[in-house]
C-alpha positions as CSV (number, residue, x, y, z in Angstrom):
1,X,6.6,39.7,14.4
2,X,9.0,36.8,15.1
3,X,6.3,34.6,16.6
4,X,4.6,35.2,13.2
5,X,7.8,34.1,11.8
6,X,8.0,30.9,14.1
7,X,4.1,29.7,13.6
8,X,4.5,29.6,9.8
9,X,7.8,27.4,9.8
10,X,6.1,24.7,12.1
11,X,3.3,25.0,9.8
12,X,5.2,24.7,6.8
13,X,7.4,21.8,8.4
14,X,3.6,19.8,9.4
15,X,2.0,20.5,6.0
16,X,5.3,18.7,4.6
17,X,5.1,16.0,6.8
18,X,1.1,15.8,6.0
19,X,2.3,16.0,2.2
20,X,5.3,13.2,2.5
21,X,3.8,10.6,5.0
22,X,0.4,10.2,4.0
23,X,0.1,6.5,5.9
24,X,0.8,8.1,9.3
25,X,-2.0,10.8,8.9
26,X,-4.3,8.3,7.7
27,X,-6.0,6.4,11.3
28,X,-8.6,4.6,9.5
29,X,-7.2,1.1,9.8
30,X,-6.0,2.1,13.5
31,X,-8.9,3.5,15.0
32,X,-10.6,0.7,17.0
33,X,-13.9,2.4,18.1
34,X,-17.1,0.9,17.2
35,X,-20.4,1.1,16.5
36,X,-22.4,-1.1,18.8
37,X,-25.5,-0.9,15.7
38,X,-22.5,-1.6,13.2
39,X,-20.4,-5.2,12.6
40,X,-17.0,-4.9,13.2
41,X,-14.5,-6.8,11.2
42,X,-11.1,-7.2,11.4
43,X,-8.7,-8.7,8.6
44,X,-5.1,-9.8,8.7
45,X,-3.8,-8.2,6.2
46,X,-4.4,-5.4,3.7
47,X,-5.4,-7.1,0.9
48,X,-8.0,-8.7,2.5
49,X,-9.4,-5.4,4.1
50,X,-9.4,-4.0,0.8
51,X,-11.1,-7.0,-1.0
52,X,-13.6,-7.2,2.4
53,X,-14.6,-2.9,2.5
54,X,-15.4,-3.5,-1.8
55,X,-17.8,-5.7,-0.5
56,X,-19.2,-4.1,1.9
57,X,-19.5,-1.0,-0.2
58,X,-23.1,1.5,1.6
59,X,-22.7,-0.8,4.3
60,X,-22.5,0.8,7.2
61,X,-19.5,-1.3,8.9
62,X,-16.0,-0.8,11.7
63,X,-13.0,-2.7,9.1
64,X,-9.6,-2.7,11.2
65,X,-6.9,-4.3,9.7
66,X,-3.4,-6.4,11.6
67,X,-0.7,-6.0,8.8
68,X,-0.3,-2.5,7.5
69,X,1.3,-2.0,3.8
70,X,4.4,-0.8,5.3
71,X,5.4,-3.9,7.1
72,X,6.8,-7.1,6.6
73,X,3.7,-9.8,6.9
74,X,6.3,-13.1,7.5
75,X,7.9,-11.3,10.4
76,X,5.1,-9.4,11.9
77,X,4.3,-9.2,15.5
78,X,0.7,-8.4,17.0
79,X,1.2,-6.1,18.9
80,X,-1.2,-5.5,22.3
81,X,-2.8,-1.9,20.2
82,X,-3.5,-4.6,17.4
83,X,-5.0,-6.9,19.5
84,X,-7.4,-4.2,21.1
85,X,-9.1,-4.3,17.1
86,X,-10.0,-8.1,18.1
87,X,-11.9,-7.0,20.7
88,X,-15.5,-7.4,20.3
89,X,-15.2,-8.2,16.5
90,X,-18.0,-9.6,14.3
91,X,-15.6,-11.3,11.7
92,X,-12.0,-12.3,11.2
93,X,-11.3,-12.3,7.8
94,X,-7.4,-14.2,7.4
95,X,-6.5,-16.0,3.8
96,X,-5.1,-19.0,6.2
97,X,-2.0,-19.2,4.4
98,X,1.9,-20.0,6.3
99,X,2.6,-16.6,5.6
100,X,-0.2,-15.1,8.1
101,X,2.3,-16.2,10.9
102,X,0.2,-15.2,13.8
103,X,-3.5,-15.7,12.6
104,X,-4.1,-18.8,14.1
105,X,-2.7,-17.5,17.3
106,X,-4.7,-14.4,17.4
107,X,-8.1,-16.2,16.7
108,X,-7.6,-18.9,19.7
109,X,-6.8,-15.9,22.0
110,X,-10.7,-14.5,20.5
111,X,-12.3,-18.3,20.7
112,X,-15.9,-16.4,20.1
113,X,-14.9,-14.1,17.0
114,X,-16.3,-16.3,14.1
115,X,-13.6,-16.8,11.0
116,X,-13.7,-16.7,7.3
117,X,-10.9,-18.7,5.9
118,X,-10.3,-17.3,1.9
119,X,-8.5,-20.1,1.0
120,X,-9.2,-23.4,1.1
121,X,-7.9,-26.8,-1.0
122,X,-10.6,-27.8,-3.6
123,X,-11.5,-30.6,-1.6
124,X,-12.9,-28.7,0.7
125,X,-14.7,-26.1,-1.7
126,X,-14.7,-27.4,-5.0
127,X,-15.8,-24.3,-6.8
128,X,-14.0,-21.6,-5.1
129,X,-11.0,-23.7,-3.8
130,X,-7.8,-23.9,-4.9
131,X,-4.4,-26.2,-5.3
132,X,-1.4,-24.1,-4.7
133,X,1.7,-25.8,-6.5
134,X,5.4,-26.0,-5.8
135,X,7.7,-23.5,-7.1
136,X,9.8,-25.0,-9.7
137,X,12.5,-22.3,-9.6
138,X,12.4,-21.2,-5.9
139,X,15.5,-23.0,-4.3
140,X,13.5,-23.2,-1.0
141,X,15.0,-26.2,1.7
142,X,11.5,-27.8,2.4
143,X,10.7,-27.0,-1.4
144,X,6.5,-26.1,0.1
145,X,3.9,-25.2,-2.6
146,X,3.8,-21.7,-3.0
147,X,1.3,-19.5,-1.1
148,X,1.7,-16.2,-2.9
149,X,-2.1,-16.6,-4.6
150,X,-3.1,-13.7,-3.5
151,X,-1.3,-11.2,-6.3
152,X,-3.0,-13.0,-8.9
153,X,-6.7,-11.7,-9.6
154,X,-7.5,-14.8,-11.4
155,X,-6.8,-16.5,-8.2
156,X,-8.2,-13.2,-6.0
157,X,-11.6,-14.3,-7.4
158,X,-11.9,-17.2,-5.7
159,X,-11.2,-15.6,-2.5
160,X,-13.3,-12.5,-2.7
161,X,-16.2,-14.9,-3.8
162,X,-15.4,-17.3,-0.6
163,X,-15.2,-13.4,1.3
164,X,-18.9,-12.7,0.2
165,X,-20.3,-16.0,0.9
166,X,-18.5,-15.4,4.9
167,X,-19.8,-12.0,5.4
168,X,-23.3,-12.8,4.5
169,X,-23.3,-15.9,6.7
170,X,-21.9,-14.1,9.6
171,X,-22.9,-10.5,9.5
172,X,-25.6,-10.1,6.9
173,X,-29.1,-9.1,7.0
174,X,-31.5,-9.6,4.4
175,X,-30.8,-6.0,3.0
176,X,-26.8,-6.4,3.9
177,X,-26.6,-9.4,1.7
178,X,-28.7,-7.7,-1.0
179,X,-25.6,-5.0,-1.3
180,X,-23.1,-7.6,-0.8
181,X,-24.1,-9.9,-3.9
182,X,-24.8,-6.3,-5.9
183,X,-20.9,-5.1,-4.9
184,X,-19.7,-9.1,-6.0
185,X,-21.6,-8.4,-9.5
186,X,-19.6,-5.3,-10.0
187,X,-16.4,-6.3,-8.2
188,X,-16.3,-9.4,-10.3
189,X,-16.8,-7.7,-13.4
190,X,-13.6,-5.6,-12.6
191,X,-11.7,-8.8,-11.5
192,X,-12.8,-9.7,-15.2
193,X,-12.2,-6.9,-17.0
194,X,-8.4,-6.3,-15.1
195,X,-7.8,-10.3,-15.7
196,X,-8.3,-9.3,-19.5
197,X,-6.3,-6.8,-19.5
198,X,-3.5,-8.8,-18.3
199,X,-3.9,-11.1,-21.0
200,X,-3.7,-8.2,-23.9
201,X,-0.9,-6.5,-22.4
202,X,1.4,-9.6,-21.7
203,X,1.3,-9.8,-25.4
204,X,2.8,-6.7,-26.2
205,X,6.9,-7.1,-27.6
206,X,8.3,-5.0,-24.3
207,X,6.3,-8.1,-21.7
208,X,7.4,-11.0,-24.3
209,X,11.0,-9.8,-24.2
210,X,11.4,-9.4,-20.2
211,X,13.4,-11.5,-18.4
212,X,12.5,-11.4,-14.8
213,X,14.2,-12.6,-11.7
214,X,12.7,-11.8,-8.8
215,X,14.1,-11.2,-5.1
216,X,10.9,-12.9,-3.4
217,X,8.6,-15.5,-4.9
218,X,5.4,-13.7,-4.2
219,X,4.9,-12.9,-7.7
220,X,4.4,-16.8,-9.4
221,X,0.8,-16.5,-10.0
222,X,0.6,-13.2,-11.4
223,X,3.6,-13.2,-13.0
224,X,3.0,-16.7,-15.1
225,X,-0.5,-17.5,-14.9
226,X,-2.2,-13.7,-15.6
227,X,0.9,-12.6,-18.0
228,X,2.2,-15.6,-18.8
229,X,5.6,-14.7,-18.4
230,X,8.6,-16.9,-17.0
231,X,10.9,-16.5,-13.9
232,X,14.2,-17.5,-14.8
233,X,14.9,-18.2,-11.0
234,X,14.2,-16.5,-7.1
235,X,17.0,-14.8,-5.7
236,X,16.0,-15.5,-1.8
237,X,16.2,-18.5,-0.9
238,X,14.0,-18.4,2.3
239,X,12.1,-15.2,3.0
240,X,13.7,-12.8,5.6
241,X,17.2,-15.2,5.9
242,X,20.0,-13.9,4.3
243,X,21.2,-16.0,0.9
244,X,23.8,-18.6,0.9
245,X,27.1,-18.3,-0.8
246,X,26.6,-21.2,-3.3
247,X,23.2,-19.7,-4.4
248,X,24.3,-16.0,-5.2
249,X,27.1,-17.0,-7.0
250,X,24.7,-18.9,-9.0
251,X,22.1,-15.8,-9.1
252,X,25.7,-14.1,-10.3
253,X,25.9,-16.4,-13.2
254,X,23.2,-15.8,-15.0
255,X,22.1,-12.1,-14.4
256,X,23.2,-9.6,-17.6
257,X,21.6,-6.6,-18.5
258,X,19.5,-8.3,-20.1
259,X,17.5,-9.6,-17.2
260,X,15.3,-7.4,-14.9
261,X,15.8,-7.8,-11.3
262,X,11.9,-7.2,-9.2
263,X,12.5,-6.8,-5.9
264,X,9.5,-5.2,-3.2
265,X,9.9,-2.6,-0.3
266,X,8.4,-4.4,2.3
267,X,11.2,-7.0,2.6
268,X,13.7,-5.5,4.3
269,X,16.8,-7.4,3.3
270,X,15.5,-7.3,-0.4
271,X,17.1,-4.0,-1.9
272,X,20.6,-4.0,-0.8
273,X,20.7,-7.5,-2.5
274,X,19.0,-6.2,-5.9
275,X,21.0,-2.9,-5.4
276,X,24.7,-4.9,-5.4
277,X,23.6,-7.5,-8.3
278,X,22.6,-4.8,-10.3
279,X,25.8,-2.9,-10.0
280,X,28.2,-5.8,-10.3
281,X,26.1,-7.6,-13.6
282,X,24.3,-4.3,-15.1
283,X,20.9,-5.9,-14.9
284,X,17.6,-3.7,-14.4
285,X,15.6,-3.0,-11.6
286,X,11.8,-2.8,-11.0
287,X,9.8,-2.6,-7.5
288,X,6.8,-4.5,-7.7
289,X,4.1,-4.7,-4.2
290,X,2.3,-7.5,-2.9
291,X,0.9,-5.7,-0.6
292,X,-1.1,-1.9,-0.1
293,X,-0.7,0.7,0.6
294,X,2.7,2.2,-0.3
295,X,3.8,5.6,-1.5
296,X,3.6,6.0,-5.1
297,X,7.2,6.3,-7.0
298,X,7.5,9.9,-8.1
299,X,6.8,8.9,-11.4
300,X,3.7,7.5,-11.2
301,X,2.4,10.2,-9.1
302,X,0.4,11.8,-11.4
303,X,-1.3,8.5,-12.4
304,X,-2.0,7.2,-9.2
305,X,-1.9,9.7,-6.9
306,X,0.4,9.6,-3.9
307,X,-0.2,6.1,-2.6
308,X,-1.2,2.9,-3.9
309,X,-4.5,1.9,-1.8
310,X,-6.4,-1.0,-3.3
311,X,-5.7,-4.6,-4.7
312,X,-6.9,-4.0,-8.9
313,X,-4.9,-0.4,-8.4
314,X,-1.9,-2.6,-7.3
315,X,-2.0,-5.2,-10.1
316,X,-2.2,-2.1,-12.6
317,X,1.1,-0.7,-11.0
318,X,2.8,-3.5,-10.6
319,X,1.9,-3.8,-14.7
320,X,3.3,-0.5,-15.5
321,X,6.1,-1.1,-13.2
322,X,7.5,-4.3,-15.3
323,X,7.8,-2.6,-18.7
324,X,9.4,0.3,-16.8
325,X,12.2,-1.1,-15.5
326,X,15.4,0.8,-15.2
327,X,19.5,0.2,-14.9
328,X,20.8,0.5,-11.3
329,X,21.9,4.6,-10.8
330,X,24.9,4.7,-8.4
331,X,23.7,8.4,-7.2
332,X,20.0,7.1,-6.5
333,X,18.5,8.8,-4.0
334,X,15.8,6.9,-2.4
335,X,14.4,9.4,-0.1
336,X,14.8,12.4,-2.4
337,X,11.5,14.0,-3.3
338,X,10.3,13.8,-6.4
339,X,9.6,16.6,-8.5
340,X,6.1,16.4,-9.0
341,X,6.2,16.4,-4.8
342,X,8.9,19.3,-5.1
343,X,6.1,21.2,-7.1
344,X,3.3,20.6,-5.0
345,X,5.7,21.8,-1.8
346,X,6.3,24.9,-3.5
347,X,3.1,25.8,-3.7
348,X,1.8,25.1,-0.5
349,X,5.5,27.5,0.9
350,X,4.4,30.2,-1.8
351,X,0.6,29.8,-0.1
352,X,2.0,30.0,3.0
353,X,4.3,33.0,2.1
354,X,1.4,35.1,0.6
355,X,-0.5,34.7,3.8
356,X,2.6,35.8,6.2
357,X,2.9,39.0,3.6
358,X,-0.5,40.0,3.5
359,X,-0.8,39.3,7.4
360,X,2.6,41.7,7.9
361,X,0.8,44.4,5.2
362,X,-2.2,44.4,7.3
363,X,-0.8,45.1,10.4
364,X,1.8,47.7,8.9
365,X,-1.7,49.2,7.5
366,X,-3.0,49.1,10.6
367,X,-0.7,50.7,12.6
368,X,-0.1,53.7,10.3
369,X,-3.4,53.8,10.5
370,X,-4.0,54.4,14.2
371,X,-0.1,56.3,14.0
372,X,-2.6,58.5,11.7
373,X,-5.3,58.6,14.5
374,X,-3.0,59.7,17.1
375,X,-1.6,62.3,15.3
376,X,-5.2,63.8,14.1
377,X,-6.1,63.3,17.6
378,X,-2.8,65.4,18.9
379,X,-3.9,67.9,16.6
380,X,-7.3,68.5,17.7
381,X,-6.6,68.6,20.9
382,X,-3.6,71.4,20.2
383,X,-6.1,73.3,18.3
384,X,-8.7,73.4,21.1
385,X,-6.4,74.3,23.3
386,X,-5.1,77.3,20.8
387,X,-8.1,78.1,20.5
């Protein structure tokens, strides 16, 4: 009976780890086996797998990608498990921005593994090119255009289109680029249809109203070209360094609680900042992503499930997330379960308990029944003997 006992309280403890950490459980982007029939393609970052496997859509195809959701891209490190993925790979799919820090290091260590660069200036690709432009209110020392294009779907067009033209040139068949161009039609139309949603929504009163600050400047593009809404200023300074004295006290002087603070988890310095302005001024907080997946906010749960896993799923989060924006809570509890996830837990315990009860009745059953047996045995054999 106690190893009964025992089995169901690891198995209750792995379904709840199965149920809370969805990324670990989920060996997709880490498995680097491959189909020697099948290309093999490997992108830098998540975005880019995302944008690449849309494409690629009844294509039978191995997509491995570098930079999970979970980790910082500026301060990434390839590690010698990611560089297996490079191995023998069809395709390396990189937006050739600063920001992919080791991309250019990776592909001169695979000199034969053809590259598809997403973006490119518009001299070099005058329709699906594009000019960054300099930040006008990130307080950067070198003051570099910003590279941040990809949160922006009008910009992510210009990319994925750049994307189709690459695969079919590197990996495509006849009937592979077929697909290819069919999955463009329909990705593009919801590029289209999301970019004009954007526009509706940014002119509702609770978007005109916002006033956004945000922690990182990867949200420029979205932020002012897709909702046309302004950034009064960027909090950091340079990404991943801590922020200067001068600066913050400046940040100080004009957050209120009027102003929202957007800040994003895979920076690690990022929340404690957002966390202590928004306790010393009062202003709001709101967690936007640049990058997939992540875990869901309990909140949103029921919308988009537990984790965030694709780029036009992102942009409609981070959407949500802007109009949603709350006041700092001193007795937020960031790795408290949410009570959507506290109900689903419960059932699975309850599922779990029914089983141990009718497994315990069963046996009880069963050994009255053979208690039965031997005594109706006993019996007959005492009366043959009376007899």
């Amino acid at each position: 009976m106690k190893k009964s006992y025992i089995l169901t309280f690891f198995l209750i403890i792995f379904l709840i780890g199965l149920h809370l950490n969805p990324i670990v459980f989920n060996d997709n982007s880490n498995n680097i086996k491959t189909s020697s029939n099948r290309p093999k393609i490997v992108t830098y970052m998540s975005i880019t797998e995302d944008w690449t496997r849309q494409l690629l859509r009844n294509v039978e195809a191995d997509i491995h990608v570098l930079v999970q959701g979970n980790e910082d891209i500026h301060s990434y490190d390839p590690s010698s498990e990611s560089l297996l993925k490079m191995d023998g790979a069809d395709l390396f799919v990189k937006l050739n921005i600063p920001i992919e820090t080791y991309a250019d290091q990776i592909s001169s260590q695979f000199p034969n593994v053809p590259i598809v660069n997403l973006w490119v200036n518009i001299t070099e690709d005058p329709v699906w090119g594009y000019q960054p432009r300099k930040d006008p209110v990130w307080q950067h020392p070198a003051n570099p255009p910003n590279m941040h294009m990809w949160t922006s779907p009008s910009i992510a067009r210009n990319f994925i289109h750049r994307l189709a033209e690459g695969l079919k040139s590197t990996i495509g068949t006849e009937l592979m680029n077929n697909t290819i161009d069919a999955n463009l039609q329909v990705y593009d139309l919801q590029l289209n249809n999301t970019i004009t949603w954007l526009s509706t929504i940014s002119k509702k009163e609770e978007y005109r109203e916002l006033k956004l600050i945000p922690f990182h400047p990867a949200f420029l593009y979205y932020l002012e070209d897709d909702l046309n809404l302004t950034r009064i200023a960027v909090i950091e300074e340079k990404p991943g360094v801590e922020i200067s004295a001068q600066h913050l006290d400046y940040i100080r002087s004009i957050l209120n609680n009027t102003c929202t603070i957007v800040w994003h988890p895979q920076e690690s310095i990022s929340k404690r900042y957002v966390n202590d302005l928004s306790i010393e001024t009062g202003a709001k907080i709101t967690m936007l992503t640049p990058i997939i997946p992540i875990r869901t906010p309990s909140e949103w749960v029921p919308k988009f499930g537990s984790q965030i896993d694709s780029f036009l799923e992102m942009v409609e989060f981070n959407t949500y997330q802007l109009s949603n924006a709350s006041p700092y809570q001193y007795n937020q509890n960031d790795e408290a379960i949410g009570g959507y996830e506290i109900f689903i837990l419960l059932i699975l315990i309850m599922g779990l308990s029914s089983i141990v009860f009718v497994l315990k009745r069963r046996r009880i059953y069963e050994r009255n029944n053979s208690i039965l047996k031997n005594e109706s045995s006993i019996k007959k054999r005492w009366k043959t003997n009376f007899d």
